[in-house]
C-alpha positions, 0 to 999 in steps of 0.5 A: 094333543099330539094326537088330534085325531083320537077318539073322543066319547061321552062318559057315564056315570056308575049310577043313576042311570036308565035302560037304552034300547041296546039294553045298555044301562045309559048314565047322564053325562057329568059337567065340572070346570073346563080342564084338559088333562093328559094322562101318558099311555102305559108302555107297552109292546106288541106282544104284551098285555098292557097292549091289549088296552085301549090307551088313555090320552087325556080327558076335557071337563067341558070345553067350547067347539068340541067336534066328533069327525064321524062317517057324516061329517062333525057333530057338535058337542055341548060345552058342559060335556065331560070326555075322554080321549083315547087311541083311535084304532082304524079297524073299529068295533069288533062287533062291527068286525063280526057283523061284516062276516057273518055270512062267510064266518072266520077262519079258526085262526083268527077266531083263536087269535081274536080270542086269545087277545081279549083274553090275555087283555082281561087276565092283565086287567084281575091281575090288577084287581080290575073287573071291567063289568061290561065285557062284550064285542062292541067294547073291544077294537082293532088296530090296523094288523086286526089286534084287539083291545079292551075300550070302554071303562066306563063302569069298570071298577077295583074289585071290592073285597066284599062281593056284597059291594059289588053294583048290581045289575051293571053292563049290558043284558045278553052278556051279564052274568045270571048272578048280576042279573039276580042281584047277587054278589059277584066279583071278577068272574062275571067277565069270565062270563061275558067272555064266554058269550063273546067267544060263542059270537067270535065263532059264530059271527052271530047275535046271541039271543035274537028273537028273545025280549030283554025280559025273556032274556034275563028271565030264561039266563037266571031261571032255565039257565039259557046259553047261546046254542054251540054249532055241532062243527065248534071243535070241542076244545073251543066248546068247552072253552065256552062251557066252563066260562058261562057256568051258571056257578061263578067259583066253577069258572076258570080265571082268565089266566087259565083260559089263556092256557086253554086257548092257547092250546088249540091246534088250528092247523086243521081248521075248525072254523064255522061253516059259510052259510052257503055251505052249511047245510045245518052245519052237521059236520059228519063229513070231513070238511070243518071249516076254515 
């Protein structure tokens, strides 16, 4: 491999799988012949779509002294494991990102930056008749210029003709749409969803739902329509940004390539960014300051 430093994660199975404490559903891992197949990654350039994935490399269907360099040194990996290599991106997890700033927020540029790149990735993604079905911050990594990129897909899938075949429940709870959480039929839309809940965690540098069970969570999203509550200083082009994503009604949210045309829209020349917590107050927003 020509990159020896690349990611290395475990894949999952779409079924049969169980509920982790993250609230993931988790899949055993699958076990086949040792091989090792590399796979090119997908032209692209800096501005283009296609650069919003995180490239395949390759894949290993078993293989003996498999390490993983992790922050605590490397860890071991069974020889029966199946993986897939992918590009390292140094700026990890943008929930990571979201985590380390949660104090002093972002500046609403970088908001708008961060939103328009995952955007732009999921548009190309139904363009090509993909539904990721577990869109959410910790699936989506920055490059070294802070760029991001789709990862993880896992239980991605061409999107069926017929809803109806569409697995229920598939993604994560906090992001999944009311009608996968119902068992419903859905199709690409339910990212339209789960992007609008991580545009709300972009702005906010928040956790949506904190204090609420995994049952209490899905009960109130499908039942009262529960949605992460939007600071009073989100300037409204954002907010209803937001809104329209997470429609209890599927056909009443916007395709992806629409939201690209909202954002890009926004003027952040003013700022608008969420308040720091030191100088929030309530974040009341009747003076003029709006943040960053």
């Amino acid at each position: 491999m020509s990159r020896p430093w690349a990611r290395a994660c475990p894949c999952r199975r779409r079924r049969g799988g169980r509920r982790g404490r993250s609230g993931r559903l988790t899949r055993p891992s699958c076990s086949s012949s040792p091989s090792l197949r590399a796979a090119p990654s997908a032209p692209s350039t800096a501005g283009s779509t296609t650069a919003r994935m995180s490239p395949f490399i390759g894949a290993t269907m078993g293989s003996s002294d498999l390490q993983i360099q992790t922050d605590n040194g490397p860890i071991s990996m069974p020889r029966n494991i199946c993986c897939v290599v992918v590009e390292y991106l140094p700026g990890g997890a943008l929930k990571s990102y979201l985590i380390k700033n949660r104090r002093r927020k972002l500046a609403f540029k970088v908001v708008v930056q961060l939103a328009l790149d995952l955007a732009r990735g999921l548009s190309y993604l139904h363009s090509q008749k993909i539904v990721h079905r577990d869109v959410k911050t910790e699936n989506m990594l920055l490059d070294k210029s802070r760029t991001l990129k789709i990862a993880d897909f896992g239980v991605a899938r061409v999107e069926a003709s017929n809803p109806n075949d569409m697995t229920g429940e598939t993604g994560t709870l906090g992001y999944m749409a009311p009608e996968v959480l119902n068992g419903n039929p859905y199709n690409r839309k339910c990212d339209v969803y789960s992007f609008g809940i991580c545009l709300w965690e972009i702005y906010c540098c928040d956790m949506p739902y904190p204090d609420l069970s995994f049952s209490e969570m899905t009960s109130a999203v499908v039942r009262q329509n529960l949605r992460p509550d939007i600071p009073r200083c989100c300037p409204s082009s954002l907010a209803n940004v937001m809104k329209r994503c997470w429609d209890a009604n599927p056909d009443k949210r916007p395709e992806m390539d629409e939201v690209v045309s909202l954002l890009e829209a926004i003027d952040t020349s003013k700022g608008g960014g969420m308040i720091p917590v030191d100088q929030s107050q309530g974040c009341l927003c009747f003076r003029r300051y709006r943040g960053p």
